[in-house]
C-alpha positions as semicolon CSV with decimal commas, in nm:
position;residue;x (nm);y (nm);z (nm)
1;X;2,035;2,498;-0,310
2;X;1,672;2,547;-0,264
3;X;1,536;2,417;0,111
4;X;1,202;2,256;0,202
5;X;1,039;2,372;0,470
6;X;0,767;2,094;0,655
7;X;0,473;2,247;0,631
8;X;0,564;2,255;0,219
9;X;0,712;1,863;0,213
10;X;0,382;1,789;0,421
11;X;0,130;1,984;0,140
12;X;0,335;1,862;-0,160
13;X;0,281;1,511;0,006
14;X;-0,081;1,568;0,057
15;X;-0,084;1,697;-0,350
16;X;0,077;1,359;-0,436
17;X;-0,097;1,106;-0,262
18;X;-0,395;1,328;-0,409
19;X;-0,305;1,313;-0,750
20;X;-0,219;0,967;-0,777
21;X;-0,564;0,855;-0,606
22;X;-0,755;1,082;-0,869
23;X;-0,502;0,888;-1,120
24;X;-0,640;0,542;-1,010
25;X;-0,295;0,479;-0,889
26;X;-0,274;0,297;-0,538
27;X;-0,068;0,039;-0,388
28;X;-0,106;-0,337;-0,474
29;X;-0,078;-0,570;-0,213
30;X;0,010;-0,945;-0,331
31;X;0,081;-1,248;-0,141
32;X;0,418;-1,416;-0,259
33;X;0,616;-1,702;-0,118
34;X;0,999;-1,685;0,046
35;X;1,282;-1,843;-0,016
36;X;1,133;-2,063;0,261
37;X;0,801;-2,146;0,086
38;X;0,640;-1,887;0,351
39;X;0,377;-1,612;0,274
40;X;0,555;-1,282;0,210
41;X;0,367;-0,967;0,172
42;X;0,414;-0,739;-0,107
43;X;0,354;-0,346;-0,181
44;X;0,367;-0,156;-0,486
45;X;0,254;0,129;-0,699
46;X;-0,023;-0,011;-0,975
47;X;-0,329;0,090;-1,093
48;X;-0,628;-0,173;-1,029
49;X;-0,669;-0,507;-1,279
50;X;-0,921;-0,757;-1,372
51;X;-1,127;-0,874;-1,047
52;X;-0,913;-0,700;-0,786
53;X;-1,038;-0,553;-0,461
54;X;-1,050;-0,253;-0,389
55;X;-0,989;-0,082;-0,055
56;X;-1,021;0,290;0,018
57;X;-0,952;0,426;0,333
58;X;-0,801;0,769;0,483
59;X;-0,756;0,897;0,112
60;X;-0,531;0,564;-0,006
61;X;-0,608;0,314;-0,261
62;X;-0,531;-0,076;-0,190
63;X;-0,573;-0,352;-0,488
64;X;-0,580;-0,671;-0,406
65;X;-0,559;-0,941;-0,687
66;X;-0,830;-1,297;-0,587
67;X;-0,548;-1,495;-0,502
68;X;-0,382;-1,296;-0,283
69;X;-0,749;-1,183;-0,150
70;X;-0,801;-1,490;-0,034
71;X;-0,479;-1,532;0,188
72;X;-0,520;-1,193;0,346
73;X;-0,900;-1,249;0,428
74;X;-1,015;-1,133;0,760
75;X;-0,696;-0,961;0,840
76;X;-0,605;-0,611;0,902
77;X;-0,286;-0,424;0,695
78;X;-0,135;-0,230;1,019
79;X;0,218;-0,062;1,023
80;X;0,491;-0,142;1,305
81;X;0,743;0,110;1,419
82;X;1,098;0,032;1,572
83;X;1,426;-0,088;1,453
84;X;1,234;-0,352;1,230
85;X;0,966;-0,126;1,088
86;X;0,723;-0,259;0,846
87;X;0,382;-0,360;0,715
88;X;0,231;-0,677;0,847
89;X;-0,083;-0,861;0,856
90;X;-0,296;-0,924;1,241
């Protein structure tokens, strides 16, 4: 079977996340609620829709749809490390 070294996995990365940006393709970020009736925060792959915003930075795309926009205002998407990693909102 055929091996990948890093430096290829880290350029055929760099080609993907390029390819899909040139696509329009970028990650959505919605608001949704639990199973508790609290705020979860969603992630996938879509291209943008009708009055989203748009966020570019470090060569990825972010949509945001108004609703959601409006319960992630003034916040920053950051990324935590550990046994619990994840995306969250400060």
């Amino acid at each position: 079977m055929i091996r990948i070294s890093p430096e290829a996995a880290k350029m055929l990365r760099e080609r993907l996340v390029r390819s899909c940006f040139e696509a329009g393709i970028g990650f959505r970020m919605f608001a949704t609620r639990d199973e508790h009736g609290e705020i979860a925060l969603m992630m996938k792959l879509d291209r943008t829709g009708p009055g989203d915003e748009v966020l570019e930075s470090d060569g990825v795309r972010v949509f945001v749809d108004p609703i959601s926009a409006a319960c992630v205002d003034d916040h920053e998407l950051n990324y935590i490390h550990g046994p619990q990693h994840r995306f969250v909102l400060r």
